[in-house]
NUBA-69968 format. One record per residue (C-alpha): residue number from 1; residue in one letter; x, y, z. Coordinates in steps of 0.02 Angstrom, whole numbers, plus 50000, padded with zeros to 5 digits. Layout:
BEGIN
ATOM     i   aa      px      py      pz
ATOM   NUM    A       X       Y       Z
...
end
This chain:
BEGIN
ATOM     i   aa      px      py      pz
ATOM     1    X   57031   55097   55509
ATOM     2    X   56988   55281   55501
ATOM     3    X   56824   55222   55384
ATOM     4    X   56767   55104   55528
ATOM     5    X   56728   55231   55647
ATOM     6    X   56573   55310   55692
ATOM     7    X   56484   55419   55809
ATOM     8    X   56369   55295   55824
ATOM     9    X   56316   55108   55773
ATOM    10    X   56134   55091   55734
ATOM    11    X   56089   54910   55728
ATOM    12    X   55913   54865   55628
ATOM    13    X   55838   54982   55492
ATOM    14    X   55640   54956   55532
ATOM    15    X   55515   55032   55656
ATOM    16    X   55655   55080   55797
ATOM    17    X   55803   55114   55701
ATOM    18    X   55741   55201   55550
ATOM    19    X   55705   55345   55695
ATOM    20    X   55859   55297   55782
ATOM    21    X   55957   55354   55623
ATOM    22    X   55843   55510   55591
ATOM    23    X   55866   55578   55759
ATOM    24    X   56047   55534   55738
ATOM    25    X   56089   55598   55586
ATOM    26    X   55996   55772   55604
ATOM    27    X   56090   55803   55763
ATOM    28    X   56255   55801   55665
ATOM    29    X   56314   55621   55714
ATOM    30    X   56396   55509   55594
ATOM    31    X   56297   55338   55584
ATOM    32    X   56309   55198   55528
ATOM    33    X   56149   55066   55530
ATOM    34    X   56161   54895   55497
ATOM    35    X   56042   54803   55399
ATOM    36    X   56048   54614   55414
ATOM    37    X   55920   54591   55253
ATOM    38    X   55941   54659   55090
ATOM    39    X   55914   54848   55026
ATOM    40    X   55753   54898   54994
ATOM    41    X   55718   55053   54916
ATOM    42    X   55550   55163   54902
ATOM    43    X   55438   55121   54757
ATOM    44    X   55607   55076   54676
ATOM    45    X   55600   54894   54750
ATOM    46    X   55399   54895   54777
ATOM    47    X   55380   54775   54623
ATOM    48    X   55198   54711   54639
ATOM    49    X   55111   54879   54716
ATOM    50    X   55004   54904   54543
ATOM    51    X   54988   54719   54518
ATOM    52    X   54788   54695   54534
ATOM    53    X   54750   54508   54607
ATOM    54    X   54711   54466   54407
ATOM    55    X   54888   54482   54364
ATOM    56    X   54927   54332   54485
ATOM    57    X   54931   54168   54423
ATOM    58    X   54832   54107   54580
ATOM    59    X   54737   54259   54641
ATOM    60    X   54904   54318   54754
ATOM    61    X   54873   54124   54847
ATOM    62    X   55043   54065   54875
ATOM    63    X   55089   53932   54739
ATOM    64    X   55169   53763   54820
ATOM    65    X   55344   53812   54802
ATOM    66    X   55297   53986   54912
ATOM    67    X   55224   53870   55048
ATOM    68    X   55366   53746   55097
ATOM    69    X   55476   53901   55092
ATOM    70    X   55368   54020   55219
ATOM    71    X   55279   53859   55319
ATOM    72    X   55262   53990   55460
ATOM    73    X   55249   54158   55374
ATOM    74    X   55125   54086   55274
ATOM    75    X   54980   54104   55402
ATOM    76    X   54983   54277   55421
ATOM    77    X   54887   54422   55375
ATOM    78    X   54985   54505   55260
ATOM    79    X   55057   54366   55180
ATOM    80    X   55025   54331   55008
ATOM    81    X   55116   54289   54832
ATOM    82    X   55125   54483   54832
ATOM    83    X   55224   54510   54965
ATOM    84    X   55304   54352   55013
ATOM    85    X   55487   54463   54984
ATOM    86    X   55474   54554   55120
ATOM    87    X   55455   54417   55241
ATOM    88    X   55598   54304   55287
ATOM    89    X   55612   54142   55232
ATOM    90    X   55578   53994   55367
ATOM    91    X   55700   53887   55302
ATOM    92    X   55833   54014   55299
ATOM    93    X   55811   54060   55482
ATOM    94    X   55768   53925   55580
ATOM    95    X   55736   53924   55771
ATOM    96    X   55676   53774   55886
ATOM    97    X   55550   53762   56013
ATOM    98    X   55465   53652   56147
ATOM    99    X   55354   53522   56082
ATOM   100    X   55222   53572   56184
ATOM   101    X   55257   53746   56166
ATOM   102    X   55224   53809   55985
ATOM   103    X   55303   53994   55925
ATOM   104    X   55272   54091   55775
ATOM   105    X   55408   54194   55750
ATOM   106    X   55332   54310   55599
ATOM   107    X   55475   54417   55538
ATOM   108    X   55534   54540   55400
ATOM   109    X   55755   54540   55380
ATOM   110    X   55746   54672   55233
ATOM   111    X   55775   54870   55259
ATOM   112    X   55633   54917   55341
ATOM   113    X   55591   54760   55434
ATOM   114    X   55407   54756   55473
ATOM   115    X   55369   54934   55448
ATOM   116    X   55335   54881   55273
ATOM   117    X   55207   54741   55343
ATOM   118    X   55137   54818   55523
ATOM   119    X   54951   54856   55523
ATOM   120    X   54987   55026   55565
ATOM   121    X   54879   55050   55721
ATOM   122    X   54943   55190   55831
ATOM   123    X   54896   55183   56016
ATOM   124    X   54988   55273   56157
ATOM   125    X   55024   55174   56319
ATOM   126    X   54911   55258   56452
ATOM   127    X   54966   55303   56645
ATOM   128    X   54877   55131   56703
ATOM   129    X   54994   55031   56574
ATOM   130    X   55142   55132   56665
ATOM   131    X   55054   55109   56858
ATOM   132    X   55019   54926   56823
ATOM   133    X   55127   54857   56942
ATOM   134    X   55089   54976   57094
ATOM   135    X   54880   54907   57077
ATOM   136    X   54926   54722   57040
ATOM   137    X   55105   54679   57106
ATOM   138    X   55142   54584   56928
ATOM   139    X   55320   54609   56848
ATOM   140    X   55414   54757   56903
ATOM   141    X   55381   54952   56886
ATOM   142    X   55411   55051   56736
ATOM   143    X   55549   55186   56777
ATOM   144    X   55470   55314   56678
ATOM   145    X   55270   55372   56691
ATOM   146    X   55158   55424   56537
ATOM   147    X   55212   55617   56583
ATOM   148    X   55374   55571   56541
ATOM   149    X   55321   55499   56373
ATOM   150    X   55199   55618   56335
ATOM   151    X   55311   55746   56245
ATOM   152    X   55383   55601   56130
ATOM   153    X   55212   55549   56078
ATOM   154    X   55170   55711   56028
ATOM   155    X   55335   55732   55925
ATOM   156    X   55307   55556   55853
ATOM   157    X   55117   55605   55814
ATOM   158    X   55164   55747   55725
ATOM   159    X   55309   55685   55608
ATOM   160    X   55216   55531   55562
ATOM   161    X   55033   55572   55529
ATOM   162    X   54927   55472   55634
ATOM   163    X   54734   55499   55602
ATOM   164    X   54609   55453   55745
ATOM   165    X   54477   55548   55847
ATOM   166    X   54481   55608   55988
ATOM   167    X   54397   55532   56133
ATOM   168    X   54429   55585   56296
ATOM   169    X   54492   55408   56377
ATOM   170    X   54602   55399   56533
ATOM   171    X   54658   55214   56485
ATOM   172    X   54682   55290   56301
ATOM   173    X   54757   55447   56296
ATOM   174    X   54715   55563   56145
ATOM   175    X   54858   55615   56037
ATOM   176    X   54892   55727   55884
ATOM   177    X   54789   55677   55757
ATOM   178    X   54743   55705   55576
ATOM   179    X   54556   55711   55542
ATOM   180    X   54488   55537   55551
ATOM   181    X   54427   55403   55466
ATOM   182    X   54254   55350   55416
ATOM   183    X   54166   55199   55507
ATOM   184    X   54027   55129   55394
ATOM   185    X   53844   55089   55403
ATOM   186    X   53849   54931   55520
ATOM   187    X   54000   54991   55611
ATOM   188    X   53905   55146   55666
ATOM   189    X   53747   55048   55702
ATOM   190    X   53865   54943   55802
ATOM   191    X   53938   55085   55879
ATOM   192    X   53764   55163   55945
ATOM   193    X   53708   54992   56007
ATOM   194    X   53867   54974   56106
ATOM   195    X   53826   55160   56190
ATOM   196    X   53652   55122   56229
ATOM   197    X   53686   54942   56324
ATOM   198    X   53842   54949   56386
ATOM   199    X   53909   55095   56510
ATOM   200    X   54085   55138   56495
ATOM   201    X   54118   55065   56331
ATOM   202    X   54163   55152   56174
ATOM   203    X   54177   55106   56026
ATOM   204    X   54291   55220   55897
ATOM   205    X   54369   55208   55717
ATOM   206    X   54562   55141   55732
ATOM   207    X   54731   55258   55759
ATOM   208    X   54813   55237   55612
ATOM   209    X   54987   55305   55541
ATOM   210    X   54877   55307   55381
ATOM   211    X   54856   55499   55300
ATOM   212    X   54703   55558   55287
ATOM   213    X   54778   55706   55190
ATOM   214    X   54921   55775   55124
ATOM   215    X   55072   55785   55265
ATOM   216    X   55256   55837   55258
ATOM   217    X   55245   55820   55057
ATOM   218    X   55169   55617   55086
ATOM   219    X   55023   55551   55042
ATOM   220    X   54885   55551   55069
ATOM   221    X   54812   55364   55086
ATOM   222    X   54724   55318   54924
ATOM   223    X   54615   55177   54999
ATOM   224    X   54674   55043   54899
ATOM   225    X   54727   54914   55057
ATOM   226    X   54876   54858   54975
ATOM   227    X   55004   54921   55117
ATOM   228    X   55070   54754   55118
ATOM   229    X   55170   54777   54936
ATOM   230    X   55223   54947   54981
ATOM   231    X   55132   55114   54955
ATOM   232    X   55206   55234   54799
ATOM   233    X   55105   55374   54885
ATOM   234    X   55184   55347   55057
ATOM   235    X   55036   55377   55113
ATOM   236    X   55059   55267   55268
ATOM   237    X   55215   55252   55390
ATOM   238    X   55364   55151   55362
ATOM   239    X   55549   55183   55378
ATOM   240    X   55570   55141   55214
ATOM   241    X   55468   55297   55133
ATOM   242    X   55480   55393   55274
ATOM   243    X   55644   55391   55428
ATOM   244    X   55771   55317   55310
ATOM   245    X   55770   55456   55193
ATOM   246    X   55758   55594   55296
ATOM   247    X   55918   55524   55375
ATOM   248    X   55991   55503   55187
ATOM   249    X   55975   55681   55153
ATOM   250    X   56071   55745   55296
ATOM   251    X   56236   55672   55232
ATOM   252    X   56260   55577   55397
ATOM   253    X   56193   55404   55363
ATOM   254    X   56289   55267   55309
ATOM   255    X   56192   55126   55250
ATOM   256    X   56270   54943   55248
ATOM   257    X   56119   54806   55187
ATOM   258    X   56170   54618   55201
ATOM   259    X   56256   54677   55384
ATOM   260    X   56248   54518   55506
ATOM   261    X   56282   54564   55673
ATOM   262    X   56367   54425   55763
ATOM   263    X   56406   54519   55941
ATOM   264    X   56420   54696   56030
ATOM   265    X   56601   54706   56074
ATOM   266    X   56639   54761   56249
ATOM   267    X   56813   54850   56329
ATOM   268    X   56824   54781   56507
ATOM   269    X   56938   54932   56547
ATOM   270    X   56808   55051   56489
ATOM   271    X   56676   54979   56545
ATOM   272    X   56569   55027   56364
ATOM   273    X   56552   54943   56230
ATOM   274    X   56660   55014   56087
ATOM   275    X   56606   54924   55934
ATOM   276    X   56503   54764   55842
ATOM   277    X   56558   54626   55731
ATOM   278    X   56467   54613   55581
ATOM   279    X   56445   54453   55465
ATOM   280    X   56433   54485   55294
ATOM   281    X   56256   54408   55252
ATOM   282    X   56330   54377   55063
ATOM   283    X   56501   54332   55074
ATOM   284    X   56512   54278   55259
ATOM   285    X   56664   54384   55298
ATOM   286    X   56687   54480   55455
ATOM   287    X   56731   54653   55487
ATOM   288    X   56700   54764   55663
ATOM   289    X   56643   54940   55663
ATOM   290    X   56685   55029   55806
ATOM   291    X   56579   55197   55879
ATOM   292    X   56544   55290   56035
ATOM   293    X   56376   55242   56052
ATOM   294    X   56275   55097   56003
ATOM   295    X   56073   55060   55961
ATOM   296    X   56002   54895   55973
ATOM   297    X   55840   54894   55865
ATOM   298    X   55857   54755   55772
ATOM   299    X   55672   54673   55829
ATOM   300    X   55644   54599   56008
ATOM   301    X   55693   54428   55973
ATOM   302    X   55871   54459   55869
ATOM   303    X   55919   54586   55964
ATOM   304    X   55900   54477   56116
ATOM   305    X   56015   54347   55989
ATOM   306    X   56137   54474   55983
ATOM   307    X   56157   54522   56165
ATOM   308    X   56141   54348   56209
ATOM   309    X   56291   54296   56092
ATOM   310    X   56404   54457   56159
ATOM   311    X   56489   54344   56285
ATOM   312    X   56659   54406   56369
ATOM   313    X   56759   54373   56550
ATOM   314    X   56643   54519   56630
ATOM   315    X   56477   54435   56545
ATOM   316    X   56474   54255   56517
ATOM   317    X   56308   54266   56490
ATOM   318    X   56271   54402   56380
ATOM   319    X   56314   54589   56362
ATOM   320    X   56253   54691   56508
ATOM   321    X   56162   54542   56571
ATOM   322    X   56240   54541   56766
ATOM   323    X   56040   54522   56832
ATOM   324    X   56004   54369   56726
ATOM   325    X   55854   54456   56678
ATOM   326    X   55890   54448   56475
ATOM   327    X   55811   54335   56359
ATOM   328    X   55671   54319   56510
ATOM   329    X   55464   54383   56509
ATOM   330    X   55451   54357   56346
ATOM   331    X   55283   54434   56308
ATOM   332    X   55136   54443   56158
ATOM   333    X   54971   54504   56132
ATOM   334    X   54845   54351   56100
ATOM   335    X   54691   54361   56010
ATOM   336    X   54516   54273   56004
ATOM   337    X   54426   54310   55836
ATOM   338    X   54221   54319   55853
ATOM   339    X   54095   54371   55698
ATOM   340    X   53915   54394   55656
ATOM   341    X   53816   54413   55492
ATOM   342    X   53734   54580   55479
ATOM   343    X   53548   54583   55410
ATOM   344    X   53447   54744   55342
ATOM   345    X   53593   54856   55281
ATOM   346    X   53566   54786   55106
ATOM   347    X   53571   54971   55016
ATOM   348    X   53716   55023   55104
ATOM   349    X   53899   55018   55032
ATOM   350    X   54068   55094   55073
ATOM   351    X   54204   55203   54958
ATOM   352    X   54370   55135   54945
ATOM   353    X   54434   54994   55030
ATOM   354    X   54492   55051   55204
ATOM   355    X   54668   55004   55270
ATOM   356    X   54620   55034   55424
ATOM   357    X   54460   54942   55562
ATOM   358    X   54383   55002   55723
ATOM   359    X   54459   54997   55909
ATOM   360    X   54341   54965   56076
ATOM   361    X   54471   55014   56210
ATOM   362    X   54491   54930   56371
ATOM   363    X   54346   54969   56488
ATOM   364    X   54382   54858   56650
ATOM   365    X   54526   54849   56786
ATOM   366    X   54537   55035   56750
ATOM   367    X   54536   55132   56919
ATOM   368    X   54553   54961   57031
ATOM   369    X   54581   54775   57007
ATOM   370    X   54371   54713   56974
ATOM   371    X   54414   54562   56908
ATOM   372    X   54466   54403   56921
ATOM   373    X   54616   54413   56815
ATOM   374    X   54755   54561   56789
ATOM   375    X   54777   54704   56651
ATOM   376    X   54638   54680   56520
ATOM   377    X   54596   54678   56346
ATOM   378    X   54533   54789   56200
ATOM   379    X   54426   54751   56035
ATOM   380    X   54474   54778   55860
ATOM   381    X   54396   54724   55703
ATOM   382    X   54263   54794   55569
ATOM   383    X   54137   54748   55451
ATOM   384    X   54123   54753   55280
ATOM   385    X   54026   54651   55137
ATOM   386    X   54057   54502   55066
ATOM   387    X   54158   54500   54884
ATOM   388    X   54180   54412   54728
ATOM   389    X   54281   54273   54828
ATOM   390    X   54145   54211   54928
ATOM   391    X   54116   54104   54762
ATOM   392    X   54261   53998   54827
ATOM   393    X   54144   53899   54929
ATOM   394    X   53990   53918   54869
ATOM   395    X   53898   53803   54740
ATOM   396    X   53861   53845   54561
ATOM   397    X   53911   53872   54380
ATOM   398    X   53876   53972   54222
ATOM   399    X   53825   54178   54180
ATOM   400    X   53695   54194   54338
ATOM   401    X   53825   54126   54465
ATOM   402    X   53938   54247   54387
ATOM   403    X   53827   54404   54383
ATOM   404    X   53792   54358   54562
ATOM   405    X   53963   54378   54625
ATOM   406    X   53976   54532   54552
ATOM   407    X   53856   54594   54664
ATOM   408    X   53884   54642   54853
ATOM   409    X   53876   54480   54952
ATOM   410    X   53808   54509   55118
ATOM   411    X   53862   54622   55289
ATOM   412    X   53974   54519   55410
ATOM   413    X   54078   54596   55569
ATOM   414    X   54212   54534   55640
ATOM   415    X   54290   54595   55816
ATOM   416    X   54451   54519   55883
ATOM   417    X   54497   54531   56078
ATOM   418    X   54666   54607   56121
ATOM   419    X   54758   54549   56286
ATOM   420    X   54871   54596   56387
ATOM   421    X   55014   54455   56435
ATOM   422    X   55083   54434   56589
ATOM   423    X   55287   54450   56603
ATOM   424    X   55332   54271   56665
ATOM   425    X   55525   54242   56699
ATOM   426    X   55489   54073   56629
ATOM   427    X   55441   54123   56451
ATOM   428    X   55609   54144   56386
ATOM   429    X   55711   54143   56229
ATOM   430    X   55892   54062   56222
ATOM   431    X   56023   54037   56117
ATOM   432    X   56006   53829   56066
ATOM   433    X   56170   53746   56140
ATOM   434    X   56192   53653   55969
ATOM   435    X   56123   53706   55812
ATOM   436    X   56178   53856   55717
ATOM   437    X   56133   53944   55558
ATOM   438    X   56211   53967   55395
ATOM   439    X   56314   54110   55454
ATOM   440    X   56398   54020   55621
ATOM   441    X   56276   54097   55742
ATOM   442    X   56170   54006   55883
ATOM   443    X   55994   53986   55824
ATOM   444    X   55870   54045   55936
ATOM   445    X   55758   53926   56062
ATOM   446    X   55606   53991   56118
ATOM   447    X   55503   53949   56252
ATOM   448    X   55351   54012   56323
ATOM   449    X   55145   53981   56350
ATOM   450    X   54967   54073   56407
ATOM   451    X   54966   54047   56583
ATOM   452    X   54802   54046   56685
ATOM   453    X   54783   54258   56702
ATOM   454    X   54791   54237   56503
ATOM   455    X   54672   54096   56489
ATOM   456    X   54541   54194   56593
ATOM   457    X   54539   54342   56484
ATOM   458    X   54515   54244   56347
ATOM   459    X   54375   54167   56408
ATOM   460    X   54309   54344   56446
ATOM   461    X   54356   54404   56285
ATOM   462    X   54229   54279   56207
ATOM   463    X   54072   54294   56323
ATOM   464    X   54089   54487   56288
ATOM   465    X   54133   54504   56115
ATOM   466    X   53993   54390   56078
ATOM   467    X   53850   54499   56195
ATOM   468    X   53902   54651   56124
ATOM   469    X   53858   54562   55937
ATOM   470    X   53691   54489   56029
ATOM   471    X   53641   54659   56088
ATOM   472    X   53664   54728   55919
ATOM   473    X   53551   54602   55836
ATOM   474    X   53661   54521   55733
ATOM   475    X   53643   54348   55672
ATOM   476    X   53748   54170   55647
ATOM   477    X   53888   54237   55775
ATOM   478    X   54014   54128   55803
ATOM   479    X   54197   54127   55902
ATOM   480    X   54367   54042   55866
ATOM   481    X   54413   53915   55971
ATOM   482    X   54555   54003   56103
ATOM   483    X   54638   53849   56075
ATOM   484    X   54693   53908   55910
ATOM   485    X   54775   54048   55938
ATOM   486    X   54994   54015   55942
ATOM   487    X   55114   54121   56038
ATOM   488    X   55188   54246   55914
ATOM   489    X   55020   54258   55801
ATOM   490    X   55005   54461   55870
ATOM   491    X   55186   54491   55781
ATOM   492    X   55215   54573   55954
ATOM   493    X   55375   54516   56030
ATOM   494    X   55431   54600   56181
ATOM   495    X   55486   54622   56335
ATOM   496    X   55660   54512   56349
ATOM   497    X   55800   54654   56389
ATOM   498    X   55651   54751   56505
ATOM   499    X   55678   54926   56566
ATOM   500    X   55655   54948   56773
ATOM   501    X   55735   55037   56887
ATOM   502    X   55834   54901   56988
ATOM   503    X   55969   54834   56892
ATOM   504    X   55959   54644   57000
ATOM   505    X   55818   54649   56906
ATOM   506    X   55826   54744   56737
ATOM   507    X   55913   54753   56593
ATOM   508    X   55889   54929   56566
ATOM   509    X   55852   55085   56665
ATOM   510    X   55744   55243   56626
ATOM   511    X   55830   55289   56453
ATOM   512    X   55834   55132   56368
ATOM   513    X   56025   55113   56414
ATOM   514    X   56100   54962   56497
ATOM   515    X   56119   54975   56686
ATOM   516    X   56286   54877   56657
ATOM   517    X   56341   54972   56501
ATOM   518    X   56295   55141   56487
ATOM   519    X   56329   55166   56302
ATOM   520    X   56232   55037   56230
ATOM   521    X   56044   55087   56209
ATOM   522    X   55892   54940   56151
ATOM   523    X   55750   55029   56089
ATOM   524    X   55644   54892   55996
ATOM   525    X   55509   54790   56092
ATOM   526    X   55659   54706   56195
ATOM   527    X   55630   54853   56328
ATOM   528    X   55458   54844   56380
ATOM   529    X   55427   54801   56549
ATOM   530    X   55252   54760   56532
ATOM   531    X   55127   54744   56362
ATOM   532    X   54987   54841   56370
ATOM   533    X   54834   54773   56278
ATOM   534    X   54872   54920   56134
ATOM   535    X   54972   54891   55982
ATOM   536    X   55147   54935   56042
ATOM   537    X   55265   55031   55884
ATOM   538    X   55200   55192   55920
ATOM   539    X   55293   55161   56105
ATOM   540    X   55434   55097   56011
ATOM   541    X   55459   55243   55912
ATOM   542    X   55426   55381   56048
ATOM   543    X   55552   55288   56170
ATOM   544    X   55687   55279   56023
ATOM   545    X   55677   55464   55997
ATOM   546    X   55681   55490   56173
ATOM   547    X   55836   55394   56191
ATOM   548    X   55908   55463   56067
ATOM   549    X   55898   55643   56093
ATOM   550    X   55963   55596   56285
ATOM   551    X   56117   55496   56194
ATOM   552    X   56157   55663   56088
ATOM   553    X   56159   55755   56267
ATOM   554    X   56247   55647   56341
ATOM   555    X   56416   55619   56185
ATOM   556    X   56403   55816   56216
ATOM   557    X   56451   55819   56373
ATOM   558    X   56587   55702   56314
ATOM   559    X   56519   55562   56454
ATOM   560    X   56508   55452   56284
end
């Protein structure tokens, strides 16, 4: 059917796609995105974003029923009885794992996905991250270098609003940035004590697709730190506020919510893949929609589904997945958490509440391997004064326990180490041979661990995050166990359909397309050959336009 056709099929509506569909759309092609979750619309469907904690029965803690739904989602950040809709439900989408291998998959099926949840840190990937591979010999190289990227971050940078400052870094390459954010009184104390002890080191306030004033008619940010329920002033970054619409008003978009997609389909003769087949998240009926080209940037991990499930004669295994690579080095960022209490700041206070912390970039295996381990790590944290809620565990009663906490409590820091995993063949997502969700489809098994590169940084991360505290002066410091810390807890998925420039071993060469189908493009985490210790969507995004604007070249030329 005439109504079924497209220039081209854009599958997710979050970080990736939501540019996918811009770029799309105001290059003249007709698009249509897919949207497995349910419509979300700016302020529109932000019902809690004026609701103070007061208005919540239980101070936004999840009530019982909240918790057996979200077992998982339930132990992260942003998760709260505020926000709990834009997360997706554990018992809705399950997905089994090793016993001895423990995942948190932390996900957002809603338009947007996690743009409306992300923490909004906005780091570029730096020639080393691209180089990796030539100094250590781990994974495969990158078929593109930072040069080629460059241009994209820049374009990104400048259509989003990303304040930062400026610092001069080879491992952390400046961008375009909107004046910067304030650190406060022990941050900068902790700042100067870092310069004077520790060469090479620097210590700056985060990147952050926050706006610190008024850009492309948005925002700006209004300090309030309540991202999480969705900002009225879109005053931070989100497809929702931001991609989406600008794709709306070219006339070019359509938008189908509640859009399953079950498999890419592929024409043997062509050699492309022509169309998807989309499940009906409501009503469970199936329909295909067929275009010339086709985005995959649904999220690392259902995207991977979705290839994974696109099974034919030429691919038994998956779409495009002749090297066996897909589904394989499965990648994260880990984290160890450290702290200290903060004495003699006790007249000093802070405007606003800051959505936003401070960044200590990587400072070793920078020019040469030094270490004993590969890649490295990065610091991010901040520090800020104890609240009214620090009465949950303290002892007392009556009008002067009151009056207290209504005072300042006292200064506390936190930092929290950043690594880089290691792509390992053997940490791996499948499709499970048996079980299947509500909708027909394989549910996912995952499979994957911190080998012993991983386990040494932590280790690192600790002793150093702790001495830069000590040098400072600070007092009580303690360190999480890096016991604690679960695969999938950095929300950073990636790496399973990796770009490279061999296709015996890569899913995907230099433009994000498929070595074995040229018209199918995956521009979510699911292409990046290695991790980087920086937070990764501002890579996502730059690659998607980039891809893109070389898939409009390409239909042009009528190769598509």
């Amino acid at each position: 059917m005439k109504e079924n056709k497209f220039d081209v099929i854009v599958i997710g509506s979050g970080m990736s796609g939501g540019w996918a569909a811009k770029e799309f759309t105001e290059k003249g092609m007709k698009t249509l995105v897919l949207e497995r979750g349910r419509m979300v619309e700016h302020i529109k469907d932000y019902p809690t974003t004026n609701m103070p904690p007061w208005e919540f029965s239980f101070r936004k803690e999840p009530t019982k029923e909240t918790r057996e739904e979200f077992p998982i989602q339930k132990g992260v950040y942003a998760f709260n009885e505020a926000t709990k809709d834009f997360w997706a439900s554990d018992k809705k989408h399950p997905y089994t794992t090793p016993e001895d291998k423990p995942f948190k998959w932390l996900k957002g099926f809603q338009t947007g996905g996690k743009s409306l949840l992300w923490y909004r840190q906005s780091y570029r990937l730096s020639e080393i991250d691209f180089e990796a591979h030539e100094q250590d010999g781990h994974g495969i190289d990158w078929p593109v270098r930072y040069k080629d990227i460059a241009p994209w971050y820049d374009y990104v940078e400048d259509y989003v609003g990303v304040s930062g400052r400026k610092e001069g870094l080879k491992q952390l390459p400046d961008g375009k940035f909107l004046p910067p954010m304030d650190m406060n009184c022990v941050e900068e104390d902790l700042k100067k004590s870092i310069k004077e002890n520790f060469d090479g080191r620097v210590m700056t306030i985060g990147r952050t697709a926050h706006l610190t004033e008024r850009h492309l008619e948005r925002g700006p940010c209004q300090y309030r730190n309540m991202c999480e329920t969705g900002c009225p002033f879109n005053g931070y970054f989100s497809s929702v506020g931001v991609t989406l619409p600008a794709a709306k008003a070219t006339g070019n978009m359509t938008f189908k919510p509640n859009s399953i997609v079950h498999s890419i389909i592929y024409d043997e003769k062509k050699g492309k893949a022509t169309g998807v087949k989309v499940i009906n998240a409501e009503t469970k009926e199936t329909t295909e929609y067929f275009a010339r080209v086709i985005f995959l940037c649904a999220s690392t991990l259902p995207s991977t589904q979705i290839m994974l499930n696109s099974t034919s004669e030429h691919f038994p295994n998956g779409i495009a997945n002749s090297s066996g690579m897909l589904g394989h080095h499965l990648m994260d960022h880990f984290m160890v958490g450290m702290g200290a209490r903060v004495e003699g700041f006790e007249d000093g206070y802070y405007d606003g509440h800051r959505p936003n912390g401070i960044y200590i970039p990587r400072y070793q295996n920078i020019d040469r391997q030094e270490e004993d381990f590969a890649r490295g790590f990065g610091f991010q944290g901040g520090a800020s004064r104890q609240s009214w809620n620090r009465g949950f565990d303290q002892k007392g009663f009556g009008p002067e326990f009151k009056d207290s906490l209504a005072k300042p409590g006292p200064w506390y820091i936190h930092l929290g180490g950043y690594g880089e995993c290691l792509p390992y063949y053997d940490n791996m997502v499948s499709l499970h041979p048996d079980k299947k969700d509500e909708w027909g489809m394989p549910i996912l098994h995952i499979s994957c661990e911190l080998k012993e590169n991983e386990q040494k940084i932590m280790d690192e991360m600790v002793v150093q995050g702790k001495e830069m505290l000590e040098k400072a002066g600070y007092k009580d410091i303690y360190s999480a166990s890096k016991d604690e810390w679960v695969f999938g807890e950095g929300i950073h998925e990636m790496g399973t359909a990796r770009m490279g420039r061999d296709p015996k071993t890569s899913v995907l060469n230099q433009w994000n397309a498929c070595h074995d189908v040229p018209n199918l493009f995956v521009t979510d985490g699911s292409f990046m050959t290695s991790a980087g210790c920086q937070n990764p969507s501002l890579t996502y995004m730059a690659f998607t336009a980039r891809a893109a604007n070389y898939a409009v070249e390409q239909m042009k030329k009528g190769i598509y």
